[in-house]
N, CA and C atoms as an extended XYZ file, in Angstrom:
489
Properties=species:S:1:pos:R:3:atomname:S:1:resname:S:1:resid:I:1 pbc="F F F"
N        18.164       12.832      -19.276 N   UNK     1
C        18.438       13.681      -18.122 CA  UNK     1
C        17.143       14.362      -17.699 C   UNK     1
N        16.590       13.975      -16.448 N   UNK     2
C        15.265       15.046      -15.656 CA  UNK     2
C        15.530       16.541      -15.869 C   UNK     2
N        14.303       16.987      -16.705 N   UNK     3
C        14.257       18.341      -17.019 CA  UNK     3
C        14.514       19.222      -15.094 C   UNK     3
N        15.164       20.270      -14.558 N   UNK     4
C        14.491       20.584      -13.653 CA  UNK     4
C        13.267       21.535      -13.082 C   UNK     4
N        13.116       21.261      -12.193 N   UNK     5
C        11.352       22.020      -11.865 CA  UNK     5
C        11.748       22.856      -11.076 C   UNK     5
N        10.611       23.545      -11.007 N   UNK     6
C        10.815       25.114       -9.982 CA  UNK     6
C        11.145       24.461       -8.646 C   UNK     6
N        12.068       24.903       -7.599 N   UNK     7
C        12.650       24.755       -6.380 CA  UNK     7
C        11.524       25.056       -5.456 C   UNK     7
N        11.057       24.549       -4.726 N   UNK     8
C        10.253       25.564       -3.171 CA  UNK     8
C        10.885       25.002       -2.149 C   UNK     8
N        10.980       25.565       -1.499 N   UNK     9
C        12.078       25.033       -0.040 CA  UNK     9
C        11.254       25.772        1.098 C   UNK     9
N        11.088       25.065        1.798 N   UNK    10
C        10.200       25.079        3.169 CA  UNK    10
C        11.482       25.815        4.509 C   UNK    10
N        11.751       26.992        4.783 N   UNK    11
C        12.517       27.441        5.678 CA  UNK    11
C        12.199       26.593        6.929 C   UNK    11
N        13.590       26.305        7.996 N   UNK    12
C        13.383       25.895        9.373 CA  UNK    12
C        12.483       26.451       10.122 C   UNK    12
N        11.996       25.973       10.685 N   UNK    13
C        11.238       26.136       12.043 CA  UNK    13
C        12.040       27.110       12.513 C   UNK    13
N        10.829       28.267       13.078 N   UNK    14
C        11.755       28.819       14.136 CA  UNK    14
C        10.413       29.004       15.142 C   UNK    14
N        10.179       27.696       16.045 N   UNK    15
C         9.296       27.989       17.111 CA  UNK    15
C        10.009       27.175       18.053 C   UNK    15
N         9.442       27.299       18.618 N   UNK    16
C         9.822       26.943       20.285 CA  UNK    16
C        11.166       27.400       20.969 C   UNK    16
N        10.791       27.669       22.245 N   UNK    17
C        12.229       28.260       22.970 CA  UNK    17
C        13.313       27.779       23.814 C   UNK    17
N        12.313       26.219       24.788 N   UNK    18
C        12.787       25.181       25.368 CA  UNK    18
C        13.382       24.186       24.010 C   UNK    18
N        14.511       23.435       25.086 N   UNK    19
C        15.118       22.562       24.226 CA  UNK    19
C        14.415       21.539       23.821 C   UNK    19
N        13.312       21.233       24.578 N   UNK    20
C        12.666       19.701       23.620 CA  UNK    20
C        11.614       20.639       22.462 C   UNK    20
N        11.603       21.340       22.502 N   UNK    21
C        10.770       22.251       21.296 CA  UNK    21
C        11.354       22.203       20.233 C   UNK    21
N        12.496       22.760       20.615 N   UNK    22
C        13.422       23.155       19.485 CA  UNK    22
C        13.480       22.088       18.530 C   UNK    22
N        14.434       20.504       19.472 N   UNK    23
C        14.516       19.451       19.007 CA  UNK    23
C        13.354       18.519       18.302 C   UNK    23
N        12.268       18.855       19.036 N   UNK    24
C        11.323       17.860       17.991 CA  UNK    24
C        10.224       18.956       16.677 C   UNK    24
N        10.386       20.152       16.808 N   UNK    25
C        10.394       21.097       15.741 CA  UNK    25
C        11.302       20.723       14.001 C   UNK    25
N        12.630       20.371       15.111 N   UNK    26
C        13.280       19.892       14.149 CA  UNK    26
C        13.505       18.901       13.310 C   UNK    26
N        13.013       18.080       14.246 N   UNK    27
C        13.075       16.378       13.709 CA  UNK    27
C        11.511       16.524       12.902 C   UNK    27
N        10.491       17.063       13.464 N   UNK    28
C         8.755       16.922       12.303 CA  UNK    28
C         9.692       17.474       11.000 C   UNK    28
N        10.450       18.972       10.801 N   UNK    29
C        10.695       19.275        9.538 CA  UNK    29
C        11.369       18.499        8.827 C   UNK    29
N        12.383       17.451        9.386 N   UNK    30
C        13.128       16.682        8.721 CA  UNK    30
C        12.280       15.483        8.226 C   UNK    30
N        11.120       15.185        9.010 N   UNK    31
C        10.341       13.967        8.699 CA  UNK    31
C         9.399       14.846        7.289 C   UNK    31
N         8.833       15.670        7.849 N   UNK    32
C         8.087       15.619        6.177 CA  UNK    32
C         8.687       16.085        5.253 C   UNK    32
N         9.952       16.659        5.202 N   UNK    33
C        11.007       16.877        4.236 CA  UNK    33
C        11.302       15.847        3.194 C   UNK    33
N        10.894       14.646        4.505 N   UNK    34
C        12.119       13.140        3.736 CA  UNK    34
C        10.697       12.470        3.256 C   UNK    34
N         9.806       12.862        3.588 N   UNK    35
C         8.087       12.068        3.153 CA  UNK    35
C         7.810       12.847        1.730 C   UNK    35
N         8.038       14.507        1.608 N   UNK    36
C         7.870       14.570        0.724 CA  UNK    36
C         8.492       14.556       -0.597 C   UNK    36
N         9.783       13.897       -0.251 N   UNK    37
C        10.552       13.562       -1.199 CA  UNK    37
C        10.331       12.129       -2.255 C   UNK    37
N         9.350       11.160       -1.563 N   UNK    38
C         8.846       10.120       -1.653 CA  UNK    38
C         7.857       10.109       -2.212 C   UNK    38
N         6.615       11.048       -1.876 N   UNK    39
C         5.504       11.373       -2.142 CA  UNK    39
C         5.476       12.132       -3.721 C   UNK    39
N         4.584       11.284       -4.498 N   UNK    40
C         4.697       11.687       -6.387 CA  UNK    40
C         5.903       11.143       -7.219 C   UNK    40
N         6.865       10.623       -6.318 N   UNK    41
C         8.083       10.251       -7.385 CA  UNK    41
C         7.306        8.833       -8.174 C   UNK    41
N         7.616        9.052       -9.311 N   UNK    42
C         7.621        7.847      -10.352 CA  UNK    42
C         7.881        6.214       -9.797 C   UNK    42
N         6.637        5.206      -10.391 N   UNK    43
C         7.397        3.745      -10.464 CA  UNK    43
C         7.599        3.808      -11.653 C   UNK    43
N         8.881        2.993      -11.740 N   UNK    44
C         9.448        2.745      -10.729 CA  UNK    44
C        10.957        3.454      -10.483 C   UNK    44
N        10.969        4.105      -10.526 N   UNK    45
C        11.815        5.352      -10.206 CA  UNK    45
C        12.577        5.444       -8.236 C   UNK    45
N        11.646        5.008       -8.013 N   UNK    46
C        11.220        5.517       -6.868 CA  UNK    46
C        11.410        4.528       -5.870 C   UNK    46
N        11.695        2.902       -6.943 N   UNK    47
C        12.176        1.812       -5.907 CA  UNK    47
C        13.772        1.434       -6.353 C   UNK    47
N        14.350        2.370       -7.708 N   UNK    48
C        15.118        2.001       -8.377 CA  UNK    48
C        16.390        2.434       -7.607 C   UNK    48
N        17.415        1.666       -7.611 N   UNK    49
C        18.863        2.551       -7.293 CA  UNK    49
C        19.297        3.203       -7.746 C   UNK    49
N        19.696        4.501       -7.219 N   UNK    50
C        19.858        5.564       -8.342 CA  UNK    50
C        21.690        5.681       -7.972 C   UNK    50
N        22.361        4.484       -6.993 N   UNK    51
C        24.038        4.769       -6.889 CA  UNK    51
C        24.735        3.030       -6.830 C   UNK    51
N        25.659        3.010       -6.505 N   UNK    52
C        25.796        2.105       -6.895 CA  UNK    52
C        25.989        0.851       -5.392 C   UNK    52
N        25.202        1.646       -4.656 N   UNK    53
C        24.753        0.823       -3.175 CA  UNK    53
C        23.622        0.676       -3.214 C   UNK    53
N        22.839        0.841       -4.065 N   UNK    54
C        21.599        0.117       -4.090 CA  UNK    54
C        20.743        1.006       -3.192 C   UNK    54
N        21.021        2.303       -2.879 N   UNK    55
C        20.072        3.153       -2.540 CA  UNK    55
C        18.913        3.909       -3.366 C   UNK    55
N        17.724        3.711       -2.797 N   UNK    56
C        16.870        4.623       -3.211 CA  UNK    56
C        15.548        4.803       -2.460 C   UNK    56
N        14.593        5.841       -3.207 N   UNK    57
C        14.031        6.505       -2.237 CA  UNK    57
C        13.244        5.853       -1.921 C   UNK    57
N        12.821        4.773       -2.092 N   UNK    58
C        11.137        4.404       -1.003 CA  UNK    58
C        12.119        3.075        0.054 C   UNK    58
N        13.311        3.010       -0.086 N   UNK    59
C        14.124        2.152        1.070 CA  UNK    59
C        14.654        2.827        1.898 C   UNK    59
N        14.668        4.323        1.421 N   UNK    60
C        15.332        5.581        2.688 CA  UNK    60
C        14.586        5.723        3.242 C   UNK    60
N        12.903        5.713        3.546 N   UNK    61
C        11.648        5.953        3.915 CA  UNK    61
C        11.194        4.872        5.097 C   UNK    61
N        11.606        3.688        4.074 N   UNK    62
C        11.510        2.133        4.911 CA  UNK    62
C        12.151        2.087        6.303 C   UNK    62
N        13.705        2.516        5.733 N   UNK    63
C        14.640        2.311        6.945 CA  UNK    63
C        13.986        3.354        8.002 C   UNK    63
N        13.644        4.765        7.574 N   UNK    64
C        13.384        5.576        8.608 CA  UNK    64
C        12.440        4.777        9.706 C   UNK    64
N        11.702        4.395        9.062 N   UNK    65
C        10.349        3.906        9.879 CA  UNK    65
C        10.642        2.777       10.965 C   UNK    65
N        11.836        2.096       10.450 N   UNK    66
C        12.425        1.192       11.189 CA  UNK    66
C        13.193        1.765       12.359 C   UNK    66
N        13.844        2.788       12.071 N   UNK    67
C        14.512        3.278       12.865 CA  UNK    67
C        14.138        4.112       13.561 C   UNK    67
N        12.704        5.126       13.610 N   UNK    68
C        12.092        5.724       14.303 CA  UNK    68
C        11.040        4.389       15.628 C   UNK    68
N        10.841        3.052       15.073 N   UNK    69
C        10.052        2.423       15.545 CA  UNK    69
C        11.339        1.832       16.869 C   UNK    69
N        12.781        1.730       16.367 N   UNK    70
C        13.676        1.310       17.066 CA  UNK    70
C        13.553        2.433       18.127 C   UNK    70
N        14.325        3.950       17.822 N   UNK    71
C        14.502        4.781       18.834 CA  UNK    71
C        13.110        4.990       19.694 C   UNK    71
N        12.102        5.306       19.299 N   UNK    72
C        11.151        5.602       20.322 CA  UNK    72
C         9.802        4.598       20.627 C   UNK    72
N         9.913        3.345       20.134 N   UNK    73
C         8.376        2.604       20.639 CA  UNK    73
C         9.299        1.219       20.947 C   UNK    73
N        10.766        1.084       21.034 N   UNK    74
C        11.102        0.166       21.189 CA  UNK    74
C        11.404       -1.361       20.148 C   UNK    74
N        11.017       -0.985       18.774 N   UNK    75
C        11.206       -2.429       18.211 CA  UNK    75
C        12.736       -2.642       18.397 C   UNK    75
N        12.660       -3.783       18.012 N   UNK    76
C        13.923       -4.879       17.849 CA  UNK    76
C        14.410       -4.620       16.679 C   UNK    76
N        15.382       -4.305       15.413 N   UNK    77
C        15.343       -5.098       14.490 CA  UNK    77
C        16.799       -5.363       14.396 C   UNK    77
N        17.075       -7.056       13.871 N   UNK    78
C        17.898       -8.104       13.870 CA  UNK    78
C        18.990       -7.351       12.272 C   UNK    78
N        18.386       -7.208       10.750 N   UNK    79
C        18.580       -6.779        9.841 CA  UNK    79
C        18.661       -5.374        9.374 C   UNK    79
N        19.604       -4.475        9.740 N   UNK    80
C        19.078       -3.081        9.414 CA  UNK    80
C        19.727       -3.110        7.949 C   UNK    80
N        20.584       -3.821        7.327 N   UNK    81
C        20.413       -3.648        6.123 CA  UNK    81
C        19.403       -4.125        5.101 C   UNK    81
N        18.255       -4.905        5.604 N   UNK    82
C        17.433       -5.012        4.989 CA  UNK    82
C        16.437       -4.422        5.160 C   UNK    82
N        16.304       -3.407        5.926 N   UNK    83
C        15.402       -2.094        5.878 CA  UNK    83
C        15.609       -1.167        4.987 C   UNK    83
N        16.423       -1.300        4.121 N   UNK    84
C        16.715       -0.280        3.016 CA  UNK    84
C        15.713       -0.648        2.085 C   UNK    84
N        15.670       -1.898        1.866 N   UNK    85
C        14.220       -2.506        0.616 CA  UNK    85
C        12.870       -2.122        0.655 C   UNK    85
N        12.238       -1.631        0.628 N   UNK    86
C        10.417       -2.019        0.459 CA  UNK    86
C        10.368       -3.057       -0.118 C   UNK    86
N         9.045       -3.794        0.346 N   UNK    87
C         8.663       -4.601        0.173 CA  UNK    87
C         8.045       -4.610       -1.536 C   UNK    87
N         7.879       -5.634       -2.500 N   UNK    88
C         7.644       -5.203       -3.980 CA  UNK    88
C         5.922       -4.454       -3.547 C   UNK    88
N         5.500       -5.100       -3.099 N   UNK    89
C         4.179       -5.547       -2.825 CA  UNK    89
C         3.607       -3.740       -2.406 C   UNK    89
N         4.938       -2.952       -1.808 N   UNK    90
C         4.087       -1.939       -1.181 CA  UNK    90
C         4.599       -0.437       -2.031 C   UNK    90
N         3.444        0.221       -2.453 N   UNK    91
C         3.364        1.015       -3.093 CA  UNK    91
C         4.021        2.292       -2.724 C   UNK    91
N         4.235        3.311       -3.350 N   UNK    92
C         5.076        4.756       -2.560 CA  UNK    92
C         4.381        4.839       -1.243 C   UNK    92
N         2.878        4.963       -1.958 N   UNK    93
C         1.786        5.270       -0.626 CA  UNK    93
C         1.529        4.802        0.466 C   UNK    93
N         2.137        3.135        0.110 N   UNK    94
C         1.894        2.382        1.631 CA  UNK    94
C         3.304        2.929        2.564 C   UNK    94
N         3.970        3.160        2.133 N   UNK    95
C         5.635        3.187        2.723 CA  UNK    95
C         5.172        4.754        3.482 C   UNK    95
N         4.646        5.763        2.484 N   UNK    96
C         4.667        6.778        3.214 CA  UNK    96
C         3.563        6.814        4.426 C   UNK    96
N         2.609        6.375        3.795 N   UNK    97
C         1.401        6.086        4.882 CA  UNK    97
C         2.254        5.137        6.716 C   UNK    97
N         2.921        4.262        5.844 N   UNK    98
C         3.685        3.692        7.334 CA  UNK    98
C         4.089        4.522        8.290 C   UNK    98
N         4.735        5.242        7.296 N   UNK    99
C         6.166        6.645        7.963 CA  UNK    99
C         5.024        7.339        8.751 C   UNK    99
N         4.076        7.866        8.179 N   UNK   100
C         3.469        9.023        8.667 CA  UNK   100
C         2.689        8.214        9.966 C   UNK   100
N         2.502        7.143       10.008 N   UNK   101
C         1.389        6.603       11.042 CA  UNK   101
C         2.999        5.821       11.860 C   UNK   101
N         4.147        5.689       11.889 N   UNK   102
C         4.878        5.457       12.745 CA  UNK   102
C         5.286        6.751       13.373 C   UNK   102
N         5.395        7.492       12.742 N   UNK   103
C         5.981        9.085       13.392 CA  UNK   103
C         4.961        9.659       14.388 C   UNK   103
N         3.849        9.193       13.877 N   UNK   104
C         2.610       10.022       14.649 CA  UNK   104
C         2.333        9.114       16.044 C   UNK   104
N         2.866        7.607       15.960 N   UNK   105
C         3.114        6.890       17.715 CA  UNK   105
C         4.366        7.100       18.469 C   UNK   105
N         5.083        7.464       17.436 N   UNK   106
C         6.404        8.009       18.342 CA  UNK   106
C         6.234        9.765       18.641 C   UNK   106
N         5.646       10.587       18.322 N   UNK   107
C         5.160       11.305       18.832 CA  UNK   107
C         4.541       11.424       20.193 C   UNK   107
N         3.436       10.508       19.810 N   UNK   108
C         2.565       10.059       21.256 CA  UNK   108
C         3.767        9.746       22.565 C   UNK   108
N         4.247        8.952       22.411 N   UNK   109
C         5.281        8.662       23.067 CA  UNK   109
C         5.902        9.760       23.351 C   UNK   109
N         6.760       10.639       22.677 N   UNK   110
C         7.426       12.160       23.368 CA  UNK   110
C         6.549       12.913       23.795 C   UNK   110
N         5.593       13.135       23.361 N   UNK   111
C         4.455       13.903       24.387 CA  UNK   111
C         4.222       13.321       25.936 C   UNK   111
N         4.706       12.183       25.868 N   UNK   112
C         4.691       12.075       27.704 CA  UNK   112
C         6.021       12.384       28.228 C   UNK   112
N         7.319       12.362       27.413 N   UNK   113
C         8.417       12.371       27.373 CA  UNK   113
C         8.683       13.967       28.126 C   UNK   113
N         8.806       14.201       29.620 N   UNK   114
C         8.642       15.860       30.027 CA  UNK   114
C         9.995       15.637       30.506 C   UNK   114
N        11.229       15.344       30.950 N   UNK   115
C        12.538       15.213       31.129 CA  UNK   115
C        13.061       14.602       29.709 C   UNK   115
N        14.076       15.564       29.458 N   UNK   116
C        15.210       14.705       28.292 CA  UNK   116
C        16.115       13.924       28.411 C   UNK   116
N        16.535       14.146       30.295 N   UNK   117
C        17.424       12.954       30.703 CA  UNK   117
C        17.088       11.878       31.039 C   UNK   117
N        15.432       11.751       30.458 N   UNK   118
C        14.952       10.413       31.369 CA  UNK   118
C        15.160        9.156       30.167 C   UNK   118
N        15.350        8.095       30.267 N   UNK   119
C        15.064        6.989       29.477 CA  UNK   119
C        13.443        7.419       28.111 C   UNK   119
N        13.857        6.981       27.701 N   UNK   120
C        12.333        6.911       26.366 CA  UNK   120
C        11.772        5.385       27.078 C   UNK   120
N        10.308        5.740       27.270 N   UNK   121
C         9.951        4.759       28.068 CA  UNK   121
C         9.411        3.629       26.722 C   UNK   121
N        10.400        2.096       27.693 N   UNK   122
C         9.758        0.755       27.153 CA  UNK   122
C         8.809        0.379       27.896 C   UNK   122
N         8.443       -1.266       27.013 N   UNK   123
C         7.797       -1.768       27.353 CA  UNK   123
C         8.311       -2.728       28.939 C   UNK   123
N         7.328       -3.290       29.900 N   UNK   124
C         8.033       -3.491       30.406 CA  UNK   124
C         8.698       -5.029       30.754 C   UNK   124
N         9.733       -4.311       31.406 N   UNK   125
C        10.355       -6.281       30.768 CA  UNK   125
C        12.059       -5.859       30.224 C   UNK   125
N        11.899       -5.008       29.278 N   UNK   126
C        12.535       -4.279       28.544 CA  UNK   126
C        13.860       -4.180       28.659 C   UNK   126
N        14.746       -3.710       28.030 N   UNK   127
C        16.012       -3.033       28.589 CA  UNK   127
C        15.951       -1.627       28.572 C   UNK   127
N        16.129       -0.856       29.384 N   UNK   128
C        15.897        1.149       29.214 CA  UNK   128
C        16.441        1.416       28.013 C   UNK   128
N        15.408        2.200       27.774 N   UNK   129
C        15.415        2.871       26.567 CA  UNK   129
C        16.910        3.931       26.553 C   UNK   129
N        17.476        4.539       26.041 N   UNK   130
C        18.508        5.404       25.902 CA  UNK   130
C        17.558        6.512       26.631 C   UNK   130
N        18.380        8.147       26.482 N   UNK   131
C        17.756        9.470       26.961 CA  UNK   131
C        16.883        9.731       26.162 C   UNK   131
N        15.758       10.635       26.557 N   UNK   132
C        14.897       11.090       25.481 CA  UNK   132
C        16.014       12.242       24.461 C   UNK   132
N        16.805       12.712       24.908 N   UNK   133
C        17.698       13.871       24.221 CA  UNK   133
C        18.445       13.038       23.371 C   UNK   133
N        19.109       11.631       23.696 N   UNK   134
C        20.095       11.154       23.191 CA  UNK   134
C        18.720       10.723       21.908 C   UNK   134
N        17.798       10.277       21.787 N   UNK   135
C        17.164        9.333       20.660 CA  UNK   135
C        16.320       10.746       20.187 C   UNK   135
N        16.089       11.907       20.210 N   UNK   136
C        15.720       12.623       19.679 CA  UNK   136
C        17.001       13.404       18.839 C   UNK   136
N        18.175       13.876       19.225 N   UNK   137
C        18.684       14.320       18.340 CA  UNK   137
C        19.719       13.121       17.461 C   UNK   137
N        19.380       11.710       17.728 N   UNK   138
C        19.618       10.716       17.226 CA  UNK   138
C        19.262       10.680       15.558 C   UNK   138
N        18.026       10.719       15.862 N   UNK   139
C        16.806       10.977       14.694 CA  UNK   139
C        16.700       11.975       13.649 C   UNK   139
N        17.011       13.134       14.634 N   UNK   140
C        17.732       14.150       13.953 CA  UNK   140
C        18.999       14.032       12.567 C   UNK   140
N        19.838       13.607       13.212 N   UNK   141
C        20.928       13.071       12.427 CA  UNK   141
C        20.684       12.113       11.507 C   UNK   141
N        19.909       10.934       12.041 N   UNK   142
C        19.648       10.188       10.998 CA  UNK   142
C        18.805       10.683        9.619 C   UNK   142
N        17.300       11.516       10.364 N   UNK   143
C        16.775       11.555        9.281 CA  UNK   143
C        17.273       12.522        8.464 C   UNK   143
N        17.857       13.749        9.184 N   UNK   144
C        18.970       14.765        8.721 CA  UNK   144
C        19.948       14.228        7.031 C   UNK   144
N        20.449       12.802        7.557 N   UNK   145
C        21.486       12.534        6.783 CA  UNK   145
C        20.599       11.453        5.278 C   UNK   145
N        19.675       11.059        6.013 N   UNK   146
C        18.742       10.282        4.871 CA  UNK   146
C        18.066       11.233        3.501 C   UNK   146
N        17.846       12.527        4.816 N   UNK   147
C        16.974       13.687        3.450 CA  UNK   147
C        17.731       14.268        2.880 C   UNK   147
N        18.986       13.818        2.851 N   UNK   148
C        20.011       14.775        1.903 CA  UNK   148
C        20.234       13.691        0.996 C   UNK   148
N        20.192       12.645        1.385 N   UNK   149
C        20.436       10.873       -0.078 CA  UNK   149
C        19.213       11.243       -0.929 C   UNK   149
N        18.277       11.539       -0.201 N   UNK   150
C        16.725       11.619       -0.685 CA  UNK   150
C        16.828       13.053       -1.870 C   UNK   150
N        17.069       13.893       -1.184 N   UNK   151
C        16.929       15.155       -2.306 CA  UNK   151
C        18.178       15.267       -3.384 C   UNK   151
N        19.016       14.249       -3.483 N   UNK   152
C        20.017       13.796       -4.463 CA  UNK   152
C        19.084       12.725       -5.599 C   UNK   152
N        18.682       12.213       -5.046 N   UNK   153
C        17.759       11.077       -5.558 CA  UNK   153
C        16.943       11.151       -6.480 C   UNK   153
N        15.995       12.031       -5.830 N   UNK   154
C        14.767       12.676       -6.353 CA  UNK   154
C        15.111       13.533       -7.372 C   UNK   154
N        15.862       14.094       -7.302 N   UNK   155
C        16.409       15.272       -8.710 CA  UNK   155
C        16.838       14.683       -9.549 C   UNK   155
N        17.666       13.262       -9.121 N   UNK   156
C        17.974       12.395      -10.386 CA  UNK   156
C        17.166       11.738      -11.163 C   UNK   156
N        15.668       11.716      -10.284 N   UNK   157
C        14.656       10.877      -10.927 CA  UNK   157
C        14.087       11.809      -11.845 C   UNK   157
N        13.668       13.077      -11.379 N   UNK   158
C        12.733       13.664      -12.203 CA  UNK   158
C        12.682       15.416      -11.819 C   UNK   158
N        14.096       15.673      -11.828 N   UNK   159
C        14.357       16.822      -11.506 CA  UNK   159
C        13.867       17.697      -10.409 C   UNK   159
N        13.219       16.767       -9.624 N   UNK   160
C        12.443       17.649       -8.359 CA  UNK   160
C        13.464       18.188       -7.471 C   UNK   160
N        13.043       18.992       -6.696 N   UNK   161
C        14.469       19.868       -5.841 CA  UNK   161
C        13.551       20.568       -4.894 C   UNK   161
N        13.957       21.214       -3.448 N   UNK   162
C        13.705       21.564       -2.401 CA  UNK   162
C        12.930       20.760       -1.619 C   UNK   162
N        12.213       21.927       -0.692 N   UNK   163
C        11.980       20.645        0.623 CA  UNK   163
C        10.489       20.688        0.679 C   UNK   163
């Protein structure tokens, strides 16, 4: 059984006053919440299933990246249950390094994003993107619901806890 470690928990954001503030305030805390849950865990700990769906933490990380690359830069993907895997080949560091360098182009992308009712702009050719409101508090939820698998996870691995 993981001894447990001292708790630190990172309080919400409380900046911004407009609604796209608020919302992507919220979604950065949920992203490095769920990065640093990833970041130092044990191999292989850390690629292992810790339930009995075959979840664990560097495939909760994977999928995000997939699914942040879906909602705001437009990828395709055909398999979303095979976004739960990392690849063997890629280390905690490459997975988080992905996350952090996919979050930081979908960023780019909401920084031009100045209406929330407008489409998230594709490429063109494309089919319209959903609202910028609808795929931001999308993300929300998702990564919302991933960093709570994640901080179950992580405590099972090695007693780590908070955000």
């Amino acid at each position: 059984m993981p001894t447990a470690s001292r708790r630190s928990d990172t309080p919400p954001p409380r900046t911004g006053s407009s609604e796209a503030e608020v919302l992507r305030a919220f979604l950065d805390y949920l992203r490095t919440s769920i990065a640093a849950k990833v970041e130092g865990a044990p191999e292989p700990q850390v690629r292992t299933a810790g339930v009995p769906s075959g979840t664990n933490l560097l495939g909760l990380l994977n999928h995000l990246t997939f699914v942040e690359r879906s909602a705001f830069l437009g990828d395709r993907t055909t398999d979303w249950q095979a976004t739960f895997q990392a690849a063997s080949a890629d280390s905690a560091a490459d997975v988080v390094a992905r996350y952090r360098e996919t979050v930081e182009r979908a960023n780019e992308v909401l920084d031009g994003c100045t209406d929330l009712g407008a489409p998230v702009p594709r490429r063109r050719g494309e089919h319209p993107g959903p609202s910028t409101r609808w795929a931001l508090v999308h993300m929300i939820e998702e990564t919302g619901r991933h960093a709570g698998h994640a901080d179950i996870l992580r405590e099972l691995v090695d007693g780590a806890t908070g955000r």
